[in-house]
Residue frames as a rotation matrix with the C-alpha (Angstrom) as fourth column:
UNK 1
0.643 -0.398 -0.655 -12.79
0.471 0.879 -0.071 4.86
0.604 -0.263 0.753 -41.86
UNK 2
0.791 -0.580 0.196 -10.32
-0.402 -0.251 0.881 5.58
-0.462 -0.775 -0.431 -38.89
UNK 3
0.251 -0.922 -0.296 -6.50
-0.899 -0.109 -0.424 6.41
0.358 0.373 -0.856 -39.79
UNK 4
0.077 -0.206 0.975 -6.16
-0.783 0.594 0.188 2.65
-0.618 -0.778 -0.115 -37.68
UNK 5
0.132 0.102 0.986 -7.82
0.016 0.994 -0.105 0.52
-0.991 0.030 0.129 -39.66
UNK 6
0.976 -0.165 -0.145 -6.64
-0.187 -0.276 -0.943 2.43
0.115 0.947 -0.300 -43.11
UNK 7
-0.017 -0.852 0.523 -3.11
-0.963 0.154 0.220 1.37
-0.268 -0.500 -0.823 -41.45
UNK 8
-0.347 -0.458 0.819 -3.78
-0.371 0.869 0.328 -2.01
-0.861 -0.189 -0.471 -41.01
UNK 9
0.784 0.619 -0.055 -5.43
-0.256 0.240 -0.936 -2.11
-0.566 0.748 0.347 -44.37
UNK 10
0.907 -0.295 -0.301 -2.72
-0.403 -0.399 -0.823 -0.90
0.123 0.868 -0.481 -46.14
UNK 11
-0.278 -0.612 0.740 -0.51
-0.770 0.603 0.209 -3.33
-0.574 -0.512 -0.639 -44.37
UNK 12
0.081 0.383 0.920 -2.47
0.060 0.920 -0.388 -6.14
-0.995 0.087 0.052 -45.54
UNK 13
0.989 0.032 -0.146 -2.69
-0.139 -0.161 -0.977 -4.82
-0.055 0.986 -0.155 -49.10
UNK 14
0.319 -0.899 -0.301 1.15
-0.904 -0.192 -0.382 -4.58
0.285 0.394 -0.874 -48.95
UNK 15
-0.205 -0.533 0.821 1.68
-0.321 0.829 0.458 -8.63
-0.925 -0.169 -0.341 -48.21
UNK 16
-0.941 -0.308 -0.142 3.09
-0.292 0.523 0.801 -10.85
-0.172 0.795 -0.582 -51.01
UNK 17
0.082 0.866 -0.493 -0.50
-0.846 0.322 0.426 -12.44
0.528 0.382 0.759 -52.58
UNK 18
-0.079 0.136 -0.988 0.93
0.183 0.976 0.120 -16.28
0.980 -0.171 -0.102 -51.26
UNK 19
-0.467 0.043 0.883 0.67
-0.572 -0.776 -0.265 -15.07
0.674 -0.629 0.387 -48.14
UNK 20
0.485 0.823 -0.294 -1.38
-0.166 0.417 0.893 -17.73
0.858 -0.385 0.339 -45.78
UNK 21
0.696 0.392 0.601 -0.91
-0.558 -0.230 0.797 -18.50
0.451 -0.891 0.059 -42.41
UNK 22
0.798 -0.602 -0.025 2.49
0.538 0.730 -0.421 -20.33
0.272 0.323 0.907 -41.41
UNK 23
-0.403 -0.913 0.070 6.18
0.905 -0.386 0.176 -19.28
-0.134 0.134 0.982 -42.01
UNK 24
-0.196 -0.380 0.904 5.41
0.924 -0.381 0.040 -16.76
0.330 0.843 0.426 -44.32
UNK 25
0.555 0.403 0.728 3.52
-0.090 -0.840 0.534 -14.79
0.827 -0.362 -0.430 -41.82
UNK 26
0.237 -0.486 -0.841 5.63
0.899 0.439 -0.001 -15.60
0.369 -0.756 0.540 -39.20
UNK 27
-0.595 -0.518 0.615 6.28
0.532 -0.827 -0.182 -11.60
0.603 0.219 0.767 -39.01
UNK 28
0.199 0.715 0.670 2.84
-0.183 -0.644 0.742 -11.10
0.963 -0.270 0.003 -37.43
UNK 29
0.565 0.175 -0.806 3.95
0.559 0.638 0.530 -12.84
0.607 -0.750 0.263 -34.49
UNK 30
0.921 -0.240 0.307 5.13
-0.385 -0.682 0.622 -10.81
0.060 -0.691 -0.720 -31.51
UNK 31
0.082 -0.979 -0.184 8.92
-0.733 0.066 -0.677 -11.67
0.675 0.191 -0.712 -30.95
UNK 32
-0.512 -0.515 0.687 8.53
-0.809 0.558 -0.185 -13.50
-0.289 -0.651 -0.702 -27.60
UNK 33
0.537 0.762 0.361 5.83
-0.439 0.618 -0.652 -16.00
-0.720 0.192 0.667 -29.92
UNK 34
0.732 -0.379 -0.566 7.83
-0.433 0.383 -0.816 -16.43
0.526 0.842 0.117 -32.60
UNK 35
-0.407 -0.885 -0.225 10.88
-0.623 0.449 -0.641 -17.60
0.669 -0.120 -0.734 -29.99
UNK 36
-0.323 0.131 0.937 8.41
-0.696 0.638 -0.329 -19.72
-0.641 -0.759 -0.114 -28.23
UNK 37
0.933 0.317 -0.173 7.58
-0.306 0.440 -0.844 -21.37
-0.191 0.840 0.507 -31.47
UNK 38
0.138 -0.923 -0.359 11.51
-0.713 0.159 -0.683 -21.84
0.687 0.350 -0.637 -32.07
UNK 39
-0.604 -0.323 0.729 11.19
-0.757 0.519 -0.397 -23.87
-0.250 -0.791 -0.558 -28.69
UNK 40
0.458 0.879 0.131 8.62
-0.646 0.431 -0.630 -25.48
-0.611 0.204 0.765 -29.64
UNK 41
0.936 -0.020 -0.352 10.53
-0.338 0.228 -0.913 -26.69
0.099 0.973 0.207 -32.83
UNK 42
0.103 -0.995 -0.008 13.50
-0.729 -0.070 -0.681 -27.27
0.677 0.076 -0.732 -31.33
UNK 43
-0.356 0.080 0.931 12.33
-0.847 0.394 -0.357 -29.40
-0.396 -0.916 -0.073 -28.83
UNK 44
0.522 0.841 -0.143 10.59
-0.633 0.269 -0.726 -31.11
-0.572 0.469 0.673 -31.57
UNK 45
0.675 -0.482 -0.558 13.92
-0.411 0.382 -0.828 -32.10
0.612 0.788 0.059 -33.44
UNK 46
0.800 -0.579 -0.160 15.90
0.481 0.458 0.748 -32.31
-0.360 -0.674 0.645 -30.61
UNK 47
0.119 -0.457 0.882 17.85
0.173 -0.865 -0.471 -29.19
0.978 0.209 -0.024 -31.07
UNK 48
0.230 -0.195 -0.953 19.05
0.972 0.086 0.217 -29.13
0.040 -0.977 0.209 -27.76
UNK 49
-0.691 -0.618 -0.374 21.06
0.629 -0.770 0.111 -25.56
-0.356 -0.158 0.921 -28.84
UNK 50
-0.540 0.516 0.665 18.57
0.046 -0.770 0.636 -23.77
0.840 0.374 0.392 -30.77
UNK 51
0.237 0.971 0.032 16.39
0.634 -0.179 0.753 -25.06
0.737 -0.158 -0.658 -28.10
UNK 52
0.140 -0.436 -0.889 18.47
0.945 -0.210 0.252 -23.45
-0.296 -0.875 0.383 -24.86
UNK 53
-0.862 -0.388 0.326 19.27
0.482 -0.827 0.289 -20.19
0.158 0.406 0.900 -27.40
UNK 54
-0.328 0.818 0.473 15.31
0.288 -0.391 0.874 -19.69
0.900 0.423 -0.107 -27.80
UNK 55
0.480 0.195 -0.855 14.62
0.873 -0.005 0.488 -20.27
0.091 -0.981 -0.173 -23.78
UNK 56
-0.551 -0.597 -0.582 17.42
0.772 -0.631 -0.084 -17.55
-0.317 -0.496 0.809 -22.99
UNK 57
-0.957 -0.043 0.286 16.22
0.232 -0.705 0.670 -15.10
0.173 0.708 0.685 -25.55
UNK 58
0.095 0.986 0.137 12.50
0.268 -0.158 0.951 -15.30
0.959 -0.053 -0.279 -24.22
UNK 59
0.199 -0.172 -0.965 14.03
0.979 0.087 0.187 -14.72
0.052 -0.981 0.186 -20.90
UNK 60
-0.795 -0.429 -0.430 15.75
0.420 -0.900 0.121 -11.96
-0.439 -0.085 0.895 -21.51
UNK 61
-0.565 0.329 0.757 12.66
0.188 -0.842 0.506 -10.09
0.804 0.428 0.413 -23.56
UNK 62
0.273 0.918 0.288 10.37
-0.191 -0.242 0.951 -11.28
0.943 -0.315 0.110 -20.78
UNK 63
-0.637 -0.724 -0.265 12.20
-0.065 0.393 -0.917 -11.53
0.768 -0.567 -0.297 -17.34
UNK 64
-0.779 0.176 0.601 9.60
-0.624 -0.310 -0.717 -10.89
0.060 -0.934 0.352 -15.36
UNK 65
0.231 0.692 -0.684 7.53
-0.645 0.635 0.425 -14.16
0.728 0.343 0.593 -16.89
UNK 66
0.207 -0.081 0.975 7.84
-0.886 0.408 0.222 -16.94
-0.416 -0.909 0.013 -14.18
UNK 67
0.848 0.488 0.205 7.04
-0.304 0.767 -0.565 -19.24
-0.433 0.417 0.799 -17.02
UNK 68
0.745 -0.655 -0.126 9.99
-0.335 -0.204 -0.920 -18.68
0.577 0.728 -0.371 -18.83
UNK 69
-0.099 -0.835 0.542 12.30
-0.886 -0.173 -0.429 -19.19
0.452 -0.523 -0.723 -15.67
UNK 70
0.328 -0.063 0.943 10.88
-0.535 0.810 0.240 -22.53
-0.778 -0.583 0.232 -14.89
UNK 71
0.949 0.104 0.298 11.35
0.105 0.786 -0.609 -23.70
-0.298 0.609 0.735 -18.50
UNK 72
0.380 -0.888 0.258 14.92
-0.713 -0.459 -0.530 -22.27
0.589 0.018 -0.808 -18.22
UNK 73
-0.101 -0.586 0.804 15.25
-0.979 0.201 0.023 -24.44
-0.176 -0.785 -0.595 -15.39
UNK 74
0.387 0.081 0.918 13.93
-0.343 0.937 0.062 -27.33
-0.856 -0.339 0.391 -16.11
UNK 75
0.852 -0.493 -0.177 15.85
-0.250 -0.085 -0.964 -27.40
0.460 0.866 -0.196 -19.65
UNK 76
-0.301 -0.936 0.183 19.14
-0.800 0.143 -0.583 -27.39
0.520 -0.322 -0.792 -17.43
UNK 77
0.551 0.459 0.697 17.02
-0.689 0.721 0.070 -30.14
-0.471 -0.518 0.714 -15.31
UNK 78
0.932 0.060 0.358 17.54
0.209 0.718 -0.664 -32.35
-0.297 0.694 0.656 -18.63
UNK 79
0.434 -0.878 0.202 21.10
-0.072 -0.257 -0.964 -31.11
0.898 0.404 -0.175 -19.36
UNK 80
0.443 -0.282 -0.851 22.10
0.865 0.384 0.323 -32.26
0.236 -0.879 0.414 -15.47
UNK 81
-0.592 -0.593 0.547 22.94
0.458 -0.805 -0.377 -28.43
0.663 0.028 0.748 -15.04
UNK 82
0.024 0.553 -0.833 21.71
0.848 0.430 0.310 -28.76
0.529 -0.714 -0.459 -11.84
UNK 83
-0.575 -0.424 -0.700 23.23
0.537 -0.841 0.068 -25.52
-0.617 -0.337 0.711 -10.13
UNK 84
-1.000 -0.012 -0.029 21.70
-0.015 -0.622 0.783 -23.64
-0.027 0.783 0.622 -12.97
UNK 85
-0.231 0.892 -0.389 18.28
0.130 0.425 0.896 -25.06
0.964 0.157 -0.215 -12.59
UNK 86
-0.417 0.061 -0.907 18.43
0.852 -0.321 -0.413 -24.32
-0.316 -0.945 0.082 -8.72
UNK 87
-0.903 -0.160 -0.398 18.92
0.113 -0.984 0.141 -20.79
-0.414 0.082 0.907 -9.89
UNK 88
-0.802 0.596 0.039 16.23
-0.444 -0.640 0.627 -20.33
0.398 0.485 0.778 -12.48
UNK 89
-0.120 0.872 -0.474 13.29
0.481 0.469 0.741 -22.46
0.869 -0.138 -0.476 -10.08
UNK 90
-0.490 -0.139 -0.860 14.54
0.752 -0.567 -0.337 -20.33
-0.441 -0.812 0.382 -7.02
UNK 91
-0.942 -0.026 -0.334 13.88
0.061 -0.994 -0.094 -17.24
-0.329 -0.109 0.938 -9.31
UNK 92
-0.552 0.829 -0.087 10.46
-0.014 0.095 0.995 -18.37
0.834 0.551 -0.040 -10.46
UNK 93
-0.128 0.654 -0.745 9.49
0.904 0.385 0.184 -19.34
0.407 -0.651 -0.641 -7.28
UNK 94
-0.842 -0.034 -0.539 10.66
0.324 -0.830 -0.454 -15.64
-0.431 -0.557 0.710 -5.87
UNK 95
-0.791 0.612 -0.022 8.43
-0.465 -0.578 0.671 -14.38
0.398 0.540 0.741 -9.27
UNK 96
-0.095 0.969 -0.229 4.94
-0.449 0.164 0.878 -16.68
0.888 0.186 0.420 -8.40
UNK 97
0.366 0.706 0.607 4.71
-0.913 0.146 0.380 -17.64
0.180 -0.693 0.698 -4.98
UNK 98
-0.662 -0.609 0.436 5.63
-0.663 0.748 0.037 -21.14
-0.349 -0.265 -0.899 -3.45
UNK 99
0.538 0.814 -0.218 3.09
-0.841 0.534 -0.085 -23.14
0.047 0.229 0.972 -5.46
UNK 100
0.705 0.196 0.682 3.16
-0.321 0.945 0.059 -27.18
-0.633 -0.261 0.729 -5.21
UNK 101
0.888 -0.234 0.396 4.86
0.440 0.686 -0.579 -27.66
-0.136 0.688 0.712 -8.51
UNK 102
0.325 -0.925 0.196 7.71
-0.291 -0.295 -0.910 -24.90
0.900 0.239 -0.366 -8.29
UNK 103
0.416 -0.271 0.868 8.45
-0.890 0.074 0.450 -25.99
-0.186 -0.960 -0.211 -4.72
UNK 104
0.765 -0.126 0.632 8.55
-0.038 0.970 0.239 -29.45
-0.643 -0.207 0.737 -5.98
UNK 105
0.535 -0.809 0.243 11.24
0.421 0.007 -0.907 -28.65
0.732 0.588 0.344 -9.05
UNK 106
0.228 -0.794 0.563 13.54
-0.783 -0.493 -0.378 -27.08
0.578 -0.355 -0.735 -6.34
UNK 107
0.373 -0.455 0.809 13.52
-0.699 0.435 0.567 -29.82
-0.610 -0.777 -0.156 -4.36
UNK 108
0.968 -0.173 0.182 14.08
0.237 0.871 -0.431 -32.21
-0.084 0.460 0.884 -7.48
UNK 109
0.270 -0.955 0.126 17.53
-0.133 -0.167 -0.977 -29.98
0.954 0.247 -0.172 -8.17
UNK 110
-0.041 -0.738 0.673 18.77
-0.995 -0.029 -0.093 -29.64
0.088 -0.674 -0.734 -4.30
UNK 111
0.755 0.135 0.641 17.86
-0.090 0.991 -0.103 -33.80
-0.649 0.020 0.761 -4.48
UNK 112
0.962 -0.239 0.134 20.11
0.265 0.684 -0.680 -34.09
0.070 0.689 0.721 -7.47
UNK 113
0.204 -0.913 0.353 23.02
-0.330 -0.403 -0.854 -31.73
0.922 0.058 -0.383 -6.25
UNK 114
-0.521 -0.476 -0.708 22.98
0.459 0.543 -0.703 -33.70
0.719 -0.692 -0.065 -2.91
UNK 115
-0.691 0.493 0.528 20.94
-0.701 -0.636 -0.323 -31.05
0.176 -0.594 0.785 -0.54
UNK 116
-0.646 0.542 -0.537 18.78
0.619 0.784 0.047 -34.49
0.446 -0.302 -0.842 0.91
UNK 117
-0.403 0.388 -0.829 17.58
0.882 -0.077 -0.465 -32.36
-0.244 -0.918 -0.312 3.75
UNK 118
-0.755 0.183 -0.630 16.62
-0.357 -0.920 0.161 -29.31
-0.550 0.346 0.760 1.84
UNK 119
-0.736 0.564 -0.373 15.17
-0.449 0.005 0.893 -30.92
0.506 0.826 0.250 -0.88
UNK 120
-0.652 0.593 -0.472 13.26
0.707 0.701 -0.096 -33.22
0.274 -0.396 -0.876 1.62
UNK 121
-0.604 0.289 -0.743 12.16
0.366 -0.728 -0.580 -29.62
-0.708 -0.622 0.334 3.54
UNK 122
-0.677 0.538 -0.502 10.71
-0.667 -0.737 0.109 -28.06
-0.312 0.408 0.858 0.09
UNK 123
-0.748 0.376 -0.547 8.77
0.001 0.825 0.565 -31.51
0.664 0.422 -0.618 -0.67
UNK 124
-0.213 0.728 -0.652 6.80
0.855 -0.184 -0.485 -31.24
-0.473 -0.660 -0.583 2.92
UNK 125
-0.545 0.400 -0.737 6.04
-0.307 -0.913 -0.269 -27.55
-0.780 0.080 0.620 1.93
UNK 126
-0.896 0.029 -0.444 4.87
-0.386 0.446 0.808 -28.86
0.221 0.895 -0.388 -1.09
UNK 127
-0.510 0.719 -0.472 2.65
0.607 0.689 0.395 -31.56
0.609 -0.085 -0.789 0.34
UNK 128
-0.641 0.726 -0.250 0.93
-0.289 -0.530 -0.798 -28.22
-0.712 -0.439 0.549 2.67
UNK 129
-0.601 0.345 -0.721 0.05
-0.729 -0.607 0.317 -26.77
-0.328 0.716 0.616 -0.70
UNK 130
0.191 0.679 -0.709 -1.18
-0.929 0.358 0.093 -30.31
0.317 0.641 0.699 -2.77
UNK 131
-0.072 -0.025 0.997 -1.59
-0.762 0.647 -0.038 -33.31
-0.644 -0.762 -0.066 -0.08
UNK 132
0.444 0.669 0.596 -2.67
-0.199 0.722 -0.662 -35.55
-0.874 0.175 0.453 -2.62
UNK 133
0.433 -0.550 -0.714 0.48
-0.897 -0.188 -0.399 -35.53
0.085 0.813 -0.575 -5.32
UNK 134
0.997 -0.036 0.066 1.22
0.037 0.999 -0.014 -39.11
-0.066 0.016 0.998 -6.12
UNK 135
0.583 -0.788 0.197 4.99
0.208 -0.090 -0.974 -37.76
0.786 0.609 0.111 -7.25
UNK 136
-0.116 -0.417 0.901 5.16
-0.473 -0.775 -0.419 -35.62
0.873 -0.475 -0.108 -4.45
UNK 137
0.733 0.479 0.482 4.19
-0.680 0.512 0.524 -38.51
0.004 -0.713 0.702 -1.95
UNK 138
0.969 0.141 -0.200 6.84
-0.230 0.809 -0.542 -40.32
0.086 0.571 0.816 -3.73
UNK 139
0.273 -0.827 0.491 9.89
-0.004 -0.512 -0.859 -38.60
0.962 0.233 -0.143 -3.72
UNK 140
0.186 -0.163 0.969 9.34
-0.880 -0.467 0.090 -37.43
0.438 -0.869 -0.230 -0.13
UNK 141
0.915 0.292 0.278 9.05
-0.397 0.769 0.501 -41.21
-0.068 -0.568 0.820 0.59
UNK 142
0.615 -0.786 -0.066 12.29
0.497 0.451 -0.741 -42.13
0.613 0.423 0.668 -1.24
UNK 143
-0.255 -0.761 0.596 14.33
-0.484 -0.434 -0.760 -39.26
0.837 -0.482 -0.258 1.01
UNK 144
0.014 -0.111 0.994 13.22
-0.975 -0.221 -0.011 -40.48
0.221 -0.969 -0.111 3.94
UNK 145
0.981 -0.195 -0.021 14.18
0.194 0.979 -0.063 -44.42
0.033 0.058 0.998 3.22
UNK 146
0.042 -0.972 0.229 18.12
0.194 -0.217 -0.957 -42.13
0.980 0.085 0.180 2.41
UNK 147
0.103 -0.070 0.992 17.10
-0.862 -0.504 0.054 -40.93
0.496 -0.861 -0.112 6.16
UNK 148
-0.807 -0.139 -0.574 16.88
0.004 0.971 -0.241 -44.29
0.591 -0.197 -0.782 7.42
UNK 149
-0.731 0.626 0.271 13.03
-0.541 -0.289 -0.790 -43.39
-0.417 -0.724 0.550 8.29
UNK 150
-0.952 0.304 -0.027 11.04
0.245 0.816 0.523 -46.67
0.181 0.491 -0.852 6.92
UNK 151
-0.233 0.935 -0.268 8.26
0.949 0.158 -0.273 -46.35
-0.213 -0.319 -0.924 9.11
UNK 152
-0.157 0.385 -0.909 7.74
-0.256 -0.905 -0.340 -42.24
-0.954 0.180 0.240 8.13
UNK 153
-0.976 -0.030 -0.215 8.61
-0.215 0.013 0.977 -43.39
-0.026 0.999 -0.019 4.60
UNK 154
-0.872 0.468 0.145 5.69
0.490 0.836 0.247 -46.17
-0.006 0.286 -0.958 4.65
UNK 155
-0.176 0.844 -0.506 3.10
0.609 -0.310 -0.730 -43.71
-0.773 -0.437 -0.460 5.83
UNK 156
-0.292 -0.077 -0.953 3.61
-0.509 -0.831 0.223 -41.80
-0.809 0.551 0.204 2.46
UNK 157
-0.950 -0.058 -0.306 3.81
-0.260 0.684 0.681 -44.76
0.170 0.727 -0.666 0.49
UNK 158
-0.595 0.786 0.169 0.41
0.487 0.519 -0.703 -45.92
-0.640 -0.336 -0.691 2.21
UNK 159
-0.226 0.163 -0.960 -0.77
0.145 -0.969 -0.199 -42.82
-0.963 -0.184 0.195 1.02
UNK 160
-0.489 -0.209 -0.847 0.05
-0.754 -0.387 0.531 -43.01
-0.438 0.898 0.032 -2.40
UNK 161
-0.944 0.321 -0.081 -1.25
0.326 0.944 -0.051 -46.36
0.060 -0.075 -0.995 -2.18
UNK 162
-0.236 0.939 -0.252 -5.06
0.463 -0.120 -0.878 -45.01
-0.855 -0.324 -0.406 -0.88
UNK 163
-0.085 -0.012 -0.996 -4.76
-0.791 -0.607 0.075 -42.95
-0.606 0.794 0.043 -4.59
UNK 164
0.316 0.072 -0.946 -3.84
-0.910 0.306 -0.281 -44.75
0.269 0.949 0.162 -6.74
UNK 165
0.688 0.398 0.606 -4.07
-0.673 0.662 0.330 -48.70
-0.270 -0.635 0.724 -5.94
UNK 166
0.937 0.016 0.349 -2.94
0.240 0.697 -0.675 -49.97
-0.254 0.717 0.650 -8.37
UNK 167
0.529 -0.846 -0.058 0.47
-0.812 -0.486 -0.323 -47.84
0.246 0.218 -0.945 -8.50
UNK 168
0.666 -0.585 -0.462 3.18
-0.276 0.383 -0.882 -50.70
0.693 0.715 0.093 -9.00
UNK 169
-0.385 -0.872 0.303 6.34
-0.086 -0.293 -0.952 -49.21
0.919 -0.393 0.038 -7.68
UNK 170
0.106 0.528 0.843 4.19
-0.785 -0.476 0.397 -47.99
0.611 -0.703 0.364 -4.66
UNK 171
0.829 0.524 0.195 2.95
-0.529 0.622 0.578 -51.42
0.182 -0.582 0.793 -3.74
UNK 172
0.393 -0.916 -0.075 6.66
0.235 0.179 -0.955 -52.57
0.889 0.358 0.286 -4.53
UNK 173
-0.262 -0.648 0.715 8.10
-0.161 -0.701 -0.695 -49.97
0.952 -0.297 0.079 -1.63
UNK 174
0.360 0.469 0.807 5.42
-0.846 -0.201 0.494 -50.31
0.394 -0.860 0.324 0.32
UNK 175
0.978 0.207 -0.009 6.62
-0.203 0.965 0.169 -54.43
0.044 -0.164 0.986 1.01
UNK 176
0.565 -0.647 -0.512 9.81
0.279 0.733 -0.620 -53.45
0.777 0.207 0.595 0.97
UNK 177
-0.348 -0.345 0.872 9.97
-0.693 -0.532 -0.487 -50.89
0.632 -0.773 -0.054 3.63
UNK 178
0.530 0.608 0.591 7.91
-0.834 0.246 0.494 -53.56
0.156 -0.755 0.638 5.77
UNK 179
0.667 -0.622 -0.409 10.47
0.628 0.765 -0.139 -56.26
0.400 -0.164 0.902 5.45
UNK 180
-0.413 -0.593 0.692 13.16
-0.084 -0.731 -0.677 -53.06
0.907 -0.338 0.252 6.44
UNK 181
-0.303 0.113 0.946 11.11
-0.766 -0.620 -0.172 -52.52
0.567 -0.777 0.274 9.49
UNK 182
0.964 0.116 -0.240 10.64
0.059 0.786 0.616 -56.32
0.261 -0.607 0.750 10.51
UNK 183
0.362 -0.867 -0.342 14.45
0.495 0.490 -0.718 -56.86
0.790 0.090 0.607 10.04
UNK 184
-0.104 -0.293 0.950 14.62
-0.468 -0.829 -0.307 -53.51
0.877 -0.477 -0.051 12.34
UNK 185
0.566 0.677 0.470 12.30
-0.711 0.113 0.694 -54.75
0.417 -0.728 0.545 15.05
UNK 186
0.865 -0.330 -0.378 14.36
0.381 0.922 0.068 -58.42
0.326 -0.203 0.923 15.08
UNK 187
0.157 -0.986 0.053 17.27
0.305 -0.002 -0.952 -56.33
0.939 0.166 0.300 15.92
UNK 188
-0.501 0.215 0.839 16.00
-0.808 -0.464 -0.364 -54.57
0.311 -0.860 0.406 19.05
């Protein structure tokens, strides 16, 4: 036998007998598993602190995880710690690239801290990347109804509308930007 697996023997020989898979082993688990399990569980009770303690602490072993810095951010998302959430979707996005969905959490924080025209800018980038996001078709429509652009709005909404038919809200927006842009027309 190799001095390795006479190691990990003699590991195994040295756990308690109840031993089984669970808590009790909870030891085998690598540190950043065992504090993504604490999120996991915290998130589960609604442990809002344990659940923000476990997020940092996987940050800090793994900083260079992208994953970790969006769920950092979007934690403060849900805790309206908007300014904070900027921060940790900015630094994800530096860590992976401008992809569809981190483009689209920055624009959801510079949307909620007031940045209209920013957040409106990372939503088009967005829609390069994934033309066909029903959220991301959404949103972009709502900023540009705050622009007072109905008729740019509607052309998103149409959009979302050629997806998914049946989308509600959509068909909602879509009838009310067109009463917006009659009332416009009657004014000129």
């Amino acid at each position: 036998m190799t001095r390795a697996l006479l190691l990990w023997l003699s590991f195994v020989a040295s756990l308690p007998a109840t031993a089984v898979p669970g808590d009790e082993c909870a030891h085998w688990l690598s540190p950043a598993s065992q504090l993504r399990r604490e999120i996991q569980d915290a998130r589960h009770t609604g442990d809002s602190i344990a659940e923000e303690h476990a997020i940092l602490a996987l940050t800090a072993i793994e900083p260079a995880n992208f994953r970790n810095w969006t769920s950092l951010g979007h934690f403060y998302f849900k805790q309206n710690k908007f300014e904070d959430s900027l921060k940790c979707f900015g630094r994800a996005l530096v860590m992976e690239g401008p992809t569809a969905r981190g483009l689209v959490d920055y624009a959801k924080s510079l949307r909620a801290l007031g940045q209209l025209g920013d957040a409106l800018r990372y939503l088009l980038q967005s829609l390069e990347k994934d033309p066909r996001d029903l959220v991301t078709l959404t949103m972009t429509a709502q900023l540009l109804i705050g622009f007072d652009q109905p008729k740019l709005a509607l052309e998103y909404i149409e959009q979302v509308l050629t997806l998914a038919p049946d989308d509600k809200m959509a068909k909602l927006m879509r009838q009310n930007l067109i009463n917006t842009i009659e009332r416009q027309q009657k004014i000129y």
